[in-house]
C-alpha positions as CSV (number, residue, x, y, z in Angstrom):
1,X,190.2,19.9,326.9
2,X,190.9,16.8,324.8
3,X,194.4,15.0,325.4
4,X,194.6,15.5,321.7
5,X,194.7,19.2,321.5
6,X,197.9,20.5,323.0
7,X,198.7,23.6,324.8
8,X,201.1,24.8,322.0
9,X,198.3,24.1,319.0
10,X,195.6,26.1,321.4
11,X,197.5,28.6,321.5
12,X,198.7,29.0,318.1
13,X,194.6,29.0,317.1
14,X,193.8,31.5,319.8
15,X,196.5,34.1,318.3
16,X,195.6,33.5,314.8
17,X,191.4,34.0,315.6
18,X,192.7,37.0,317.5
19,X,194.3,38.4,314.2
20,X,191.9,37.7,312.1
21,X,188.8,39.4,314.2
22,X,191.4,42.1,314.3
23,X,191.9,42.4,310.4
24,X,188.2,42.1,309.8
25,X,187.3,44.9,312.1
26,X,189.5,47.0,310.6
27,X,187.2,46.1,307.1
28,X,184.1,47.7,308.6
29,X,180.8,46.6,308.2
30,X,180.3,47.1,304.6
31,X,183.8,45.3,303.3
32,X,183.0,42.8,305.9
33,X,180.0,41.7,304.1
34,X,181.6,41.9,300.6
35,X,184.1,39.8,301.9
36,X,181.8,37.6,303.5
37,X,179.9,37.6,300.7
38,X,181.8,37.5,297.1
39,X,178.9,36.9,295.0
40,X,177.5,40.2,296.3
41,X,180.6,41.9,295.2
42,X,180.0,40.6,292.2
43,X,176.3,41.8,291.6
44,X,177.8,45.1,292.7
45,X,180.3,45.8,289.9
46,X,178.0,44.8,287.3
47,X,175.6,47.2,288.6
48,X,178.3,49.5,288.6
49,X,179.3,48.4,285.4
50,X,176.2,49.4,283.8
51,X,175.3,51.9,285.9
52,X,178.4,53.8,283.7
53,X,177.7,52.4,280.4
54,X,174.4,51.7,280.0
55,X,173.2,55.6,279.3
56,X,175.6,55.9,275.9
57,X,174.5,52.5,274.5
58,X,171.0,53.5,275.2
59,X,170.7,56.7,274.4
60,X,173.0,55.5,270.7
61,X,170.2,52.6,270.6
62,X,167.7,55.5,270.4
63,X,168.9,58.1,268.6
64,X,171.0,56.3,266.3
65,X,169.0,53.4,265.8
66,X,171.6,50.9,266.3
67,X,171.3,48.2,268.9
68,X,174.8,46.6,268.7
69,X,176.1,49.0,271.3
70,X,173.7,48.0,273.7
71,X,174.5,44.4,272.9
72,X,178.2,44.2,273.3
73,X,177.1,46.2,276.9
74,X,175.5,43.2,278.4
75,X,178.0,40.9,277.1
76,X,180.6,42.5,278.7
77,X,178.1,43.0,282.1
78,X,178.1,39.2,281.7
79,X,181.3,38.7,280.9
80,X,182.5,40.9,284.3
81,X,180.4,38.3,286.7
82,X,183.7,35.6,286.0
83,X,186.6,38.2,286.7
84,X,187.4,36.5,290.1
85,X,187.5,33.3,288.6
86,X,189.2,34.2,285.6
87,X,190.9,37.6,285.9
88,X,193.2,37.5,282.5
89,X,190.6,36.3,279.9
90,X,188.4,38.6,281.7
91,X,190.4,41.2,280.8
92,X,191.1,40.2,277.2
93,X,187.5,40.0,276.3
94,X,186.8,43.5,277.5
95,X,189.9,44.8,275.7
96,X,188.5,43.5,272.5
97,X,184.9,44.7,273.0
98,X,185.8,48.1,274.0
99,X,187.1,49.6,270.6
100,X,184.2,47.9,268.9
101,X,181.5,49.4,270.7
102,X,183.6,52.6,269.8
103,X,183.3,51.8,266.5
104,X,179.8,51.4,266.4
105,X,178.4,54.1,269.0
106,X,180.3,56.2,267.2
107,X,182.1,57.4,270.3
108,X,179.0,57.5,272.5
109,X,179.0,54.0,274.1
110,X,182.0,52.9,275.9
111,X,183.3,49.9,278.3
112,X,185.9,52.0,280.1
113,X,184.6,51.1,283.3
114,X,184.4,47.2,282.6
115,X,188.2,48.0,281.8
116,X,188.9,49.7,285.0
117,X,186.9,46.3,286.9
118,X,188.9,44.0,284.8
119,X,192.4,45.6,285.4
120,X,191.3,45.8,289.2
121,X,191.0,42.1,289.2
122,X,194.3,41.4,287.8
123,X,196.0,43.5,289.7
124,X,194.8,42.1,293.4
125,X,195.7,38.1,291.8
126,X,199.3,39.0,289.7
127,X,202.6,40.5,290.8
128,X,202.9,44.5,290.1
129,X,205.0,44.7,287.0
130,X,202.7,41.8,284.9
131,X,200.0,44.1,286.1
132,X,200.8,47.4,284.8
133,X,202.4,45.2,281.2
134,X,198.7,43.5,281.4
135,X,197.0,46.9,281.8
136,X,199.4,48.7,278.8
137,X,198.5,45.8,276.4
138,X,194.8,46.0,277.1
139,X,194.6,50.0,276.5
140,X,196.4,49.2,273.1
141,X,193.0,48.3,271.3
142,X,191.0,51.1,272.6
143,X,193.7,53.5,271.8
144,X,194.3,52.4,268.0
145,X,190.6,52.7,267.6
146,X,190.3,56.3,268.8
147,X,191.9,57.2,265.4
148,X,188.6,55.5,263.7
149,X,185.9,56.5,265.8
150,X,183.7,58.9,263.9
151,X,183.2,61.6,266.9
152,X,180.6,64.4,266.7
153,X,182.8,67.1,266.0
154,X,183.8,68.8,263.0
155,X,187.4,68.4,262.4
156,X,188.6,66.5,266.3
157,X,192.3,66.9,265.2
158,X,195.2,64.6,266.8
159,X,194.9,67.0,270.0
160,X,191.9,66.0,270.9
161,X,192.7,62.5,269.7
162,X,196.0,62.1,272.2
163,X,194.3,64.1,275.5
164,X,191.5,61.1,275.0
165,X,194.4,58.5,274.7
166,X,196.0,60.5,277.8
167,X,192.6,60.0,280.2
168,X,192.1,56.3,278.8
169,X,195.9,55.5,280.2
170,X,195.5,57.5,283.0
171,X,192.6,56.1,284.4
172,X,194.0,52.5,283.5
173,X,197.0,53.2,285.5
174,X,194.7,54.1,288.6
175,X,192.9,51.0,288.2
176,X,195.6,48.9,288.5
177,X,197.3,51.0,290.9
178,X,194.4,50.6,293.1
179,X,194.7,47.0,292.3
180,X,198.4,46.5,293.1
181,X,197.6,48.1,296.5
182,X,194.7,46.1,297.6
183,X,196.8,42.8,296.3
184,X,200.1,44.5,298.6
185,X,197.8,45.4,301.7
186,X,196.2,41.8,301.5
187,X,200.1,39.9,301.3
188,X,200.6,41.7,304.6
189,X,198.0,40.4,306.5
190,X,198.7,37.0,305.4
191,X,202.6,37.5,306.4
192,X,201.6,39.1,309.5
193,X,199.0,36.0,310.3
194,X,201.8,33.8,309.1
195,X,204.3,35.8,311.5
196,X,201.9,35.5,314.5
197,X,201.3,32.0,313.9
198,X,204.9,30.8,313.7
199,X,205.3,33.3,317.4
200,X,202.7,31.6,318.7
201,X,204.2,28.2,318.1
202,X,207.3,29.3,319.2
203,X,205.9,30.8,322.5
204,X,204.0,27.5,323.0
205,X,207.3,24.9,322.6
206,X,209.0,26.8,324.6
207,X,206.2,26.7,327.3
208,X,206.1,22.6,326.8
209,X,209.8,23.1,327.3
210,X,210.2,24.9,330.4
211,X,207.0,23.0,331.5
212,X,208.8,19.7,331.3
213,X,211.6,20.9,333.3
214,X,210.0,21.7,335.7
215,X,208.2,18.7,335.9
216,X,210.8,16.4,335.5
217,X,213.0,18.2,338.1
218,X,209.7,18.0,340.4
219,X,208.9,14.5,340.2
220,X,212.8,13.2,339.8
221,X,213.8,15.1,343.0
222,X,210.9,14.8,345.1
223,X,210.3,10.7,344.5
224,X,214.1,9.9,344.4
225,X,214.3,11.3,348.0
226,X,210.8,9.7,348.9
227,X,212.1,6.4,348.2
228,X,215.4,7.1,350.2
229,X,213.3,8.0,353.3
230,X,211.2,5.0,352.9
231,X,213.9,2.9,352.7
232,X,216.0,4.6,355.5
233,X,212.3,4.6,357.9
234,X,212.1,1.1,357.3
235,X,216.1,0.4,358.3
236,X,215.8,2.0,361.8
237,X,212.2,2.3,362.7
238,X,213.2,-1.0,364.5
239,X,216.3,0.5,366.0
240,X,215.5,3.9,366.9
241,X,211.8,4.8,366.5
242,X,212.5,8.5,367.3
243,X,214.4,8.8,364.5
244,X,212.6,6.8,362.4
245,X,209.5,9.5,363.2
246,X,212.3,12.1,362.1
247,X,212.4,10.3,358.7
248,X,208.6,10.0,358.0
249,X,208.3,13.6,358.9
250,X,210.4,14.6,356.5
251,X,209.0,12.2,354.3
252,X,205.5,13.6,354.5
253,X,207.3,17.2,354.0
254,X,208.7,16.5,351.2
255,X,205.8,14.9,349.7
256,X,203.5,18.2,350.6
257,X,206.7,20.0,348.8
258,X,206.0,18.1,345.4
259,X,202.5,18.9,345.8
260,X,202.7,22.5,345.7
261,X,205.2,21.9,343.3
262,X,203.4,20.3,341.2
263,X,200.2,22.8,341.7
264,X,202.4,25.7,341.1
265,X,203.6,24.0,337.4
266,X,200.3,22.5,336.4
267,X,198.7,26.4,337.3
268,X,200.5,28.0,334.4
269,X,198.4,25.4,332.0
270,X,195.5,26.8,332.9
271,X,194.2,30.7,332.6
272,X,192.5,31.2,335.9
273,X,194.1,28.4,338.4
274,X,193.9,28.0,342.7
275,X,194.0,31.0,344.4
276,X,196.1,29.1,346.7
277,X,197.9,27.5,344.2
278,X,201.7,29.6,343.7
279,X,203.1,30.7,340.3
280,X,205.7,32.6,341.7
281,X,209.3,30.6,340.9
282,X,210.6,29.3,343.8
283,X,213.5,31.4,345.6
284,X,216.6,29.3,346.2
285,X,218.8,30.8,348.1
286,X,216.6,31.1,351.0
287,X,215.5,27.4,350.1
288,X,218.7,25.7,349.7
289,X,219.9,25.4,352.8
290,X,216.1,23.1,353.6
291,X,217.4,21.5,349.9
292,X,220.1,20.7,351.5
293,X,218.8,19.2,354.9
294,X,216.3,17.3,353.4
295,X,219.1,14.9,351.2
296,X,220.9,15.1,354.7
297,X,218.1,13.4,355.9
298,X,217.7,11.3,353.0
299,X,221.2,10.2,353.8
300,X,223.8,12.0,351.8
301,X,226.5,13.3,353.3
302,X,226.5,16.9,352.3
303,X,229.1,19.6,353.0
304,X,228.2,23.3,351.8
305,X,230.6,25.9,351.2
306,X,229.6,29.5,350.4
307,X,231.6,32.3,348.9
308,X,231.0,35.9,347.6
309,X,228.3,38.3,347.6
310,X,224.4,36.6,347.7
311,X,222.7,35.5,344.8
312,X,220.6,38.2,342.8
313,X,217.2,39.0,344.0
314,X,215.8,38.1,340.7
315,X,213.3,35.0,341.5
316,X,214.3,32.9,338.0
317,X,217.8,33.3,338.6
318,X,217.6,32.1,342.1
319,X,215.7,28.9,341.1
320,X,218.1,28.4,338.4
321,X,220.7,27.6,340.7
322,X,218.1,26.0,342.9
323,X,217.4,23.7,340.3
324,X,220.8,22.8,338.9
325,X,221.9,21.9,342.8
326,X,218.8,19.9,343.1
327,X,219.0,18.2,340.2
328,X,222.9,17.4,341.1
329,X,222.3,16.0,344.5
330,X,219.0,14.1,343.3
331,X,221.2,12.2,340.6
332,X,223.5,11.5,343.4
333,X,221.1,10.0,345.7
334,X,220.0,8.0,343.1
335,X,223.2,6.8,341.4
336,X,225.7,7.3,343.9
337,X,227.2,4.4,346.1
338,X,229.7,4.2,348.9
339,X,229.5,7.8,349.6
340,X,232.0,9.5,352.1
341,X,231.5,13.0,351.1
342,X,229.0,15.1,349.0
343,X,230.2,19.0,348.4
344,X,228.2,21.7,347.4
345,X,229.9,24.9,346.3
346,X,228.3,28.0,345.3
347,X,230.2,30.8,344.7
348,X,230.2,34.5,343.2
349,X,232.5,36.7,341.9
350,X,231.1,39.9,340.2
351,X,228.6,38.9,337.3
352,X,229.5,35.4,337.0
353,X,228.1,32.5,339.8
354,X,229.7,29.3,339.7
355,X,228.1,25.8,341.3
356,X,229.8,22.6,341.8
357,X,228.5,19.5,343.2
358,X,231.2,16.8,343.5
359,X,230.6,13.4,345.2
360,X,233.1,10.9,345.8
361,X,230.7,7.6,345.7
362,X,231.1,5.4,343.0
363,X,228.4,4.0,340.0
364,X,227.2,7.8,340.1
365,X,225.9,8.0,336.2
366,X,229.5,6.6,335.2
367,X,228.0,3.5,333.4
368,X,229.1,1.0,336.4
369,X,226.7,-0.8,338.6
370,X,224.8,1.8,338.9
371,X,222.8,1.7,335.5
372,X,220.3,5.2,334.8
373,X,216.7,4.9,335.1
374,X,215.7,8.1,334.0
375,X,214.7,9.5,331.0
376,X,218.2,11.3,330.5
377,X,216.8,14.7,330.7
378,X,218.7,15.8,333.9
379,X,221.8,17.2,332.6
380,X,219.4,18.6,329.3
381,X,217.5,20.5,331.5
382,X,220.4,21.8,333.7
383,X,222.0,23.0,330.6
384,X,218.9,24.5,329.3
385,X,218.8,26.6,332.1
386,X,221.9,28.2,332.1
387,X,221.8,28.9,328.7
388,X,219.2,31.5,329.6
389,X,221.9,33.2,331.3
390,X,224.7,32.9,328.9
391,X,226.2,30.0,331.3
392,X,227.4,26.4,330.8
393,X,226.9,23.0,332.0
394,X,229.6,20.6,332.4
395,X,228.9,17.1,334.2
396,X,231.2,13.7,334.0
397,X,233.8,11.7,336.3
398,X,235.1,13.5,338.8
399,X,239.7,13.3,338.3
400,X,240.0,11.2,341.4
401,X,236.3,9.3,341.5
402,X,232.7,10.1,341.9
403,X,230.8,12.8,339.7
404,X,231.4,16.0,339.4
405,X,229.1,18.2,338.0
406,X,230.1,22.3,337.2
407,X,227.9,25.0,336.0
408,X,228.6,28.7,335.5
409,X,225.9,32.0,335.4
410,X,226.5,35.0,334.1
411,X,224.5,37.6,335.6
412,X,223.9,41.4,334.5
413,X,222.7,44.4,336.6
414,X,220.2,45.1,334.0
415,X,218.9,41.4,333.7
416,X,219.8,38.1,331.9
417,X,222.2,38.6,329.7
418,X,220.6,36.0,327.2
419,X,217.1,35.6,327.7
């Protein structure tokens, strides 16, 4: 994949390709092609066009000798090939060229279905109320001209004269109705493409997001305490060289620990990764007490203290608090100085778990000698994290000294409580 194509904008372009091959098998073959193809659309209502109109205006040409009907016919066949392009004049040349081929057909050659096309074609492009306005003001002319058409009937009488004015607005108003529909069923796929796209983009930051918490909690923790044990083998591999094997032991664990780490993150970028490679979350409170011996070992002076039921079984929670302690402890072992004392509390009382990791070093992220060198995303990602479960984040000077950082879950029976 190019560096320049992110995971967030493939995705966004993989749901909307989805859509759309949904919406166009939903067409069928036949719309498909039309839609495909407009200009065969095109060629198809004029065909239909005159498919309707062309018997009157011929059979007036014959029998009445009088070749203007026929005329106006292919003008407005011609006329109907623009009414994509131009819906509205479309419509206002057929409106005036259907009461005059009234007029002289003497009632036998009509554009009513040029009408229908052109009142179709506004309605799909103009809101729903211009429409039908559109659609009354175009009937006017053909309507005023029934009164003058000569008809082949004896005395036609206004009865007759209103039940034709009745079908002409009546099959107008389907027309457009048809039209209006069309133009409504077409605004929901676009809002509904629109909708997936914006969920899609949504769904993809907040991949990045979690992505680059994870990764940053990886690589902070799993370096910091590399670089402690490297600098802790070299003090005593002089002095004692069983510990010192101790220390590179660890050292190589923890360094095969950031490398499934780091598998298990990078996996969830890809769709099919190692077989070998975990997605699981990791569970912490079967891992924190090896959290916790590993930063012994790094050096930090860590007390735990444990109250109330066990964490919940739920995986994500459990690394939740996994992470927050990590995260705690790794800013310590980087920042802190002078250390006597590190305590790590976790605690549980019904739905709420509480964690607290207090130090009583000095320079720990308090702006003294010790000066940060990370990115600043530490604390941001601890307090992203409990947000998930309705929780807070609270880290600064401890009252007496060192850094004291507090968090608080709330967990329900049913699941996160703000997810």
């Amino acid at each position: 994949m190019s560096e320049k194509v992110s995971v967030g904008e493939a995705a966004a372009r993989t749901d909307a390709a989805s859509l759309a091959e949904f919406a166009a098998r939903r067409r069928g073959p036949v719309r498909r092609f039309f839609v495909e193809h407009p200009w065969a659309m095109d060629i198809a209502v004029v065909l239909a066009f005159l498919a309707l109109s062309l018997p009157g205006a011929i059979y007036t040409t014959v029998e009445g000798d009088d070749s203007r009907g026929l005329g106006i016919v292919i003008l407005a066949a011609a006329v109907l090939l623009f009414r994509r392009h131009w819906p509205l004049a479309v419509l206002g040349i057929l409106a005036l060229l259907e009461p005059a081929t009234s007029l002289v057909g003497t009632g036998n050659t009509s554009l009513a279905a040029g009408l229908w096309f052109g009142l179709y074609a506004v309605a799909v492009v103009w809101p729903w109320r211009f429409s039908f306005i559109a659609m009354f003001a175009a009937s006017l002319p053909a309507i005023v001209a029934l009164w003058f058409v000569p008809m082949d009937v004896a005395d036609p009488g206004p009865f007759l004269i209103w039940i034709n004015v009745a079908i002409l607005l009546l099959t107008n108003i389907i027309a457009t109705g048809i039209g209006v529909t069309v133009r409504r069923d077409r605004y929901h796929s676009k809002e509904l493409l629109a909708r997936a796209l914006e969920n899609a983009e949504l769904a993809s930051v907040t991949e990045r997001t979690r992505i680059a918490r994870e990764m940053h909690d990886v690589v902070a923790h799993s370096l910091s305490v590399m670089i402690a044990l490297s600098d802790g083998a070299g003090v005593v591999i002089k002095r004692d060289q069983a510990r010192a094997v101790e220390v590179l032991e660890e050292l190589s664990k923890t360094g095969r620990t950031a490398l499934a780490d780091m598998r298990r993150v990078l996996g969830v970028l890809r769709e099919n990764g190692p077989g070998d490679a975990p997605l699981l979350p990791l569970p912490a409170e079967k891992s924190l007490t090896s959290l916790l011996d590993g930063f012994r070992i790094a050096g930090l002076p860590i007390r735990h203290i444990s109250s109330g039921p066990s964490l919940p079984e739920d995986a994500a929670f459990q690394l939740t608090v996994y992470r927050i302690v990590q995260e705690s402890l790794t800013n310590v072992l980087r920042y802190g100085k002078n250390l006597t004392m590190v305590e790590v509390a976790v605690s549980r009382a019904d739905e709420v778990v509480r964690i607290k990791v207090f130090d009583d070093g000095r320079g720990t992220m308090d702006g003294g000698p010790a000066q940060s060198v990370g990115a600043g995303l530490g604390i941001v990602g601890m307090a992203e994290r409990a947000s998930i479960y309705s929780g807070t984040v609270h880290a600064g000077p401890g009252a007496n000294g060192g850094w004291l950082v507090e968090a608080e879950l709330v967990w329900a029976e049913n699941g996160r409580t703000n997810d």
